[in-house]
C-alpha positions as CSV (number, residue, x, y, z in Angstrom):
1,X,0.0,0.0,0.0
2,X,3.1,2.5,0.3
3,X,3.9,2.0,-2.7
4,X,0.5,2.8,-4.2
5,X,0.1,5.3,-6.6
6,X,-2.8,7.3,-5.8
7,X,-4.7,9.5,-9.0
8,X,-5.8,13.4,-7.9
9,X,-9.0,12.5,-6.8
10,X,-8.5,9.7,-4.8
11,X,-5.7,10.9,-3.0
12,X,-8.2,13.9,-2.2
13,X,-10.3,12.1,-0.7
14,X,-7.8,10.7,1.4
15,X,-6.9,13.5,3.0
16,X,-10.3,14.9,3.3
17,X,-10.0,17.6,0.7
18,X,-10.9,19.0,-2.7
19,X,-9.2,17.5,-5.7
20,X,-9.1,21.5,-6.7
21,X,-7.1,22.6,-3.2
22,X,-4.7,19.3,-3.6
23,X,-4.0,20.1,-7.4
24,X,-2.9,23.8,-6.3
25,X,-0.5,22.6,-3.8
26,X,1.0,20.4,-6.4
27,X,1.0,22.6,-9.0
28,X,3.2,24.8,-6.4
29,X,5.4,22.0,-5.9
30,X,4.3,22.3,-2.3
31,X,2.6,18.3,-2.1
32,X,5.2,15.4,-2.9
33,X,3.7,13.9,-6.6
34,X,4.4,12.7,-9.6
35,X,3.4,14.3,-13.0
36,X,2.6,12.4,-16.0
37,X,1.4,15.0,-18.6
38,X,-1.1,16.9,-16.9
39,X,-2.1,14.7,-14.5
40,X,-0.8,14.4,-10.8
41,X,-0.2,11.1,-8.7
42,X,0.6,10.7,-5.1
43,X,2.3,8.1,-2.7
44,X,1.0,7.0,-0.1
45,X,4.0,7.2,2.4
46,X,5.3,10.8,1.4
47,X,1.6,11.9,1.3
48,X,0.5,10.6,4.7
49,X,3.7,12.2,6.4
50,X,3.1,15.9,3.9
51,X,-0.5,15.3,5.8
52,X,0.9,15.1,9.0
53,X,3.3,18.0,9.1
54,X,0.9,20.1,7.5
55,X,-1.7,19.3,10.0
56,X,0.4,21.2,12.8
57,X,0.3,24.4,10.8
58,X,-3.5,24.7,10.8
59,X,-5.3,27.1,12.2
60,X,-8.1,26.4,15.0
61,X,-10.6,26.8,12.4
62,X,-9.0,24.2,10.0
63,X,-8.2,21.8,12.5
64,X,-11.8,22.1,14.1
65,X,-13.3,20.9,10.0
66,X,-10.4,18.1,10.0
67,X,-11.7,16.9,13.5
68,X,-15.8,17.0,12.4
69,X,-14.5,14.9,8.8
70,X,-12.6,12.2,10.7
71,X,-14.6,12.2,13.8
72,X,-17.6,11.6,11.4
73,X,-16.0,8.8,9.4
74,X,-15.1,6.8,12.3
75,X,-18.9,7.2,13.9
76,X,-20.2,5.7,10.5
77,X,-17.0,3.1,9.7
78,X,-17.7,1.6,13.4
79,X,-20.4,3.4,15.2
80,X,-18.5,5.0,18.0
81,X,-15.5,7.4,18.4
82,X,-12.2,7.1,20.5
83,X,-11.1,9.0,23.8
84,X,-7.6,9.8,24.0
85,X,-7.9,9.1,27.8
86,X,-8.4,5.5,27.0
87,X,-5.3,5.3,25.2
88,X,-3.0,7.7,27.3
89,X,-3.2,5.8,30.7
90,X,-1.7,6.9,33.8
91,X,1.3,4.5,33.5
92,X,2.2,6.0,30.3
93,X,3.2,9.4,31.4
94,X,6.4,10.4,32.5
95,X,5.7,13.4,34.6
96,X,9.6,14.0,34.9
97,X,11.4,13.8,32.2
98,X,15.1,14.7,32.6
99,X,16.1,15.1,28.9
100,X,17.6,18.2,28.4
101,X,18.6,17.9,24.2
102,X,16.1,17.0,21.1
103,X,17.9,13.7,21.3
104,X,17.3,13.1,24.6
105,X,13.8,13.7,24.5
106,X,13.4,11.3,21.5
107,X,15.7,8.5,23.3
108,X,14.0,8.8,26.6
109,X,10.4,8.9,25.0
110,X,11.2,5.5,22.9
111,X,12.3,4.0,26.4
112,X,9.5,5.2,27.9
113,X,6.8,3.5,25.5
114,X,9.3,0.6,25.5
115,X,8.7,-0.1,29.0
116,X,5.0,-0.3,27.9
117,X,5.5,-3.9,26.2
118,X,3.4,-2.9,23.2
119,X,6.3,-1.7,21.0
120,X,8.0,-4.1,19.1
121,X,11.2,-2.2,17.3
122,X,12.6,0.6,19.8
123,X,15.0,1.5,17.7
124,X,13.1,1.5,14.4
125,X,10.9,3.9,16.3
126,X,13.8,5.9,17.5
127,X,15.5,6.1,14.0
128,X,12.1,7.4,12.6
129,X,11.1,9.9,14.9
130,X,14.6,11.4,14.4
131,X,13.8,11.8,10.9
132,X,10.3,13.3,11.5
133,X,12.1,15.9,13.5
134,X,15.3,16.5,10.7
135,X,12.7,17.1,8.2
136,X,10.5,19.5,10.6
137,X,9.8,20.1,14.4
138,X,6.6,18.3,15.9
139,X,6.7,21.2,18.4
140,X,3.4,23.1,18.0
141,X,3.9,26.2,19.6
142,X,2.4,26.9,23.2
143,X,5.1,24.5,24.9
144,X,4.0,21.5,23.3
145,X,5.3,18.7,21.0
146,X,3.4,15.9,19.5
147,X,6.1,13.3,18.2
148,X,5.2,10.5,15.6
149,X,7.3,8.5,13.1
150,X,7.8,10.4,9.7
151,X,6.1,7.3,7.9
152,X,3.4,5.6,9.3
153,X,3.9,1.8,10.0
154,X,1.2,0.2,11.6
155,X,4.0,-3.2,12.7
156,X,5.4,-1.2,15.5
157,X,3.1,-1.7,17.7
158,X,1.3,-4.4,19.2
159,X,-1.7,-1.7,20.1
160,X,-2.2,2.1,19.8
161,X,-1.4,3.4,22.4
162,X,-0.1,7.4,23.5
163,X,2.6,8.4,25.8
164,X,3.1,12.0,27.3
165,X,6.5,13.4,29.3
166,X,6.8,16.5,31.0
167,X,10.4,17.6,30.8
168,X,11.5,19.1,34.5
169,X,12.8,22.4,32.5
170,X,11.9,23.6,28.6
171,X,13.7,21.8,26.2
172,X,14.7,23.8,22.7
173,X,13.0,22.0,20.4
174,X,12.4,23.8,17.3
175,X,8.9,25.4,17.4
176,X,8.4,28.6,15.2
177,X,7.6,30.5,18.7
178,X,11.0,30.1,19.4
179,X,10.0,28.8,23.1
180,X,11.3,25.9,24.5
181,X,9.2,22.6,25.0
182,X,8.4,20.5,27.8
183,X,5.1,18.6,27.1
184,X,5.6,16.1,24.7
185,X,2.8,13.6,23.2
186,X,4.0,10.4,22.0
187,X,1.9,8.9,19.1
188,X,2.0,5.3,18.8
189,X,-0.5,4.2,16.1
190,X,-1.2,1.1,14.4
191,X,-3.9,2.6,12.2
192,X,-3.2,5.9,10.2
193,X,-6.7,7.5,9.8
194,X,-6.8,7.0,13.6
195,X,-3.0,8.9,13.7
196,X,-4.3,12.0,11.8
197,X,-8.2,12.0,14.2
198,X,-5.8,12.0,17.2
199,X,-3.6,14.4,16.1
200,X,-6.2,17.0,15.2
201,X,-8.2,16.6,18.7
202,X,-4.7,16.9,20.6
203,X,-3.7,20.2,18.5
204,X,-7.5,21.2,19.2
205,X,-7.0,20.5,22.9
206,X,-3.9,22.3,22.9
207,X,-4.9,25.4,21.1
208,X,-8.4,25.3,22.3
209,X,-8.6,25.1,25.8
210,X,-6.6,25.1,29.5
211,X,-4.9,21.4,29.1
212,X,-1.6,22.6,28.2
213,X,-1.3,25.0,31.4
214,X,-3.1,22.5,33.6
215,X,-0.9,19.2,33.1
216,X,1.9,21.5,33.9
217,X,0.7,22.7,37.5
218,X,0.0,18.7,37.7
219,X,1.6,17.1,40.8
220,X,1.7,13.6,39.1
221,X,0.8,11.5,36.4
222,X,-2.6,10.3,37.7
223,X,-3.7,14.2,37.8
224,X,-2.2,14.4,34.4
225,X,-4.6,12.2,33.6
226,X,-7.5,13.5,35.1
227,X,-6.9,16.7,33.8
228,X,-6.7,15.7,30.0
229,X,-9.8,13.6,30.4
230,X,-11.5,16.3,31.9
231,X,-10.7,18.3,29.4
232,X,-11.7,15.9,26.3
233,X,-15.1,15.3,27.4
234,X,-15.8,19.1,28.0
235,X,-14.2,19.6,24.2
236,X,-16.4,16.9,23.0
237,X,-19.2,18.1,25.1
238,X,-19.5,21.1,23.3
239,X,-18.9,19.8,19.5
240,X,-21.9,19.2,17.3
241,X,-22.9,15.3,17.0
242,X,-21.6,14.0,13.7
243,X,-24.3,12.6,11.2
244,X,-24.9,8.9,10.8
């Protein structure tokens, strides 16, 4: 399926988009694709990970659509949606993380969701989010960084699962605010659609409401936990039921 070469409007539809807005950006050379005579084609791999980078420059507004569209799709593919606080359990967050380097961070995280049992390749994992960060920073502005593999590859994990540090001081990690970093999300997905749904609601979550400053006052992991469930189901709360 990497390998697949999608036509314009298929991969469109694939990223939940017009075939119009995804023929602009690769007329602008800004989408990785292929041209044969007027016609575009897209990989899978370099499209899902163009996807995912462009994803953490949306604005609220955009990523609030993205959300509705995926949260939507999942409600009709299996008739429910997901909770991040199901998959980001208590004994998956490292509420003080000593890293003080980019490599650090991405070395102690892969430990960290090592120690979990449900990752099979540490340092497959390790190798790829290094080059998810060389290509462009996961840091998101406000403090926070949401680290995934550059390509997706659903054998790297038994389950998806999410792990989150807090870093004891700000780490420099590359955000366009120039601040330093110390919450980091660890995305560990075995299903791709489900990667981008939770990465839009944690940039929502971030950008949208109190979570980021509230997991930092946090005493400990099992507050950190509270906290971000809280804080989904008031987000959720408020958004408009997706159709059947």
């Amino acid at each position: 399926m990497g390998y697949q070469l999608m036509d314009l409007k298929s991969a469109a539809a694939h990223l939940h988009m017009s075939a119009n807005e995804l023929r602009h950006f690769a007329q602008r050379e800004e989408v990785p694709c292929v041209k044969r005579g007027e016609a575009f084609f897209f990989e899978h791999r370099p499209l899902d990970e163009w996807a995912q980078r462009r994803m953490l420059e949306m604005s609220e507004k955009q990523l609030a659509q993205e959300h509705q569209t995926a949260m939507s799709e999942r409600r009709r593919a299996e008739g429910h949606d997901f909770h991040i606080a199901d998959i980001l359990r208590p004994e998956t967050i490292m509420p003080e993380l000593t890293s003080k380097t980019r490599a650090g961070v991405l070395r102690d995280m892969t430990d960290f969701a090592d120690s979990t049992g449900l990752l099979y390749d540490p340092e497959t994992l390790f190798a790829e989010l290094t080059a998810r960060e060389e290509v462009a920073s996961t840091a998101a502005g406000g403090g926070v960084a949401f680290l995934h593999p550059r390509y997706h590859d659903p054998y790297l994990f038994q389950e998806t699962f999410l792990a989150l540090g807090r870093t004891v001081r700000p780490v420099f990690f590359g955000s366009q605010d120039g601040e330093g970093t110390d919450l980091f999300f660890l995305i560990c997905c075995t299903d791709h659609v489900l990667h981008m749904h939770i990465l839009a609601r944690l940039c929502l979550l971030a950008h949208a409401s109190t979570l980021l400053a509230d997991l930092r006052a946090a005493p400990d992991a099992q507050s950190m936990h509270e906290l971000l469930k809280a804080a989904e189901d008031d987000f959720l709360g408020h958004q408009p039921l997706p159709r059947a």
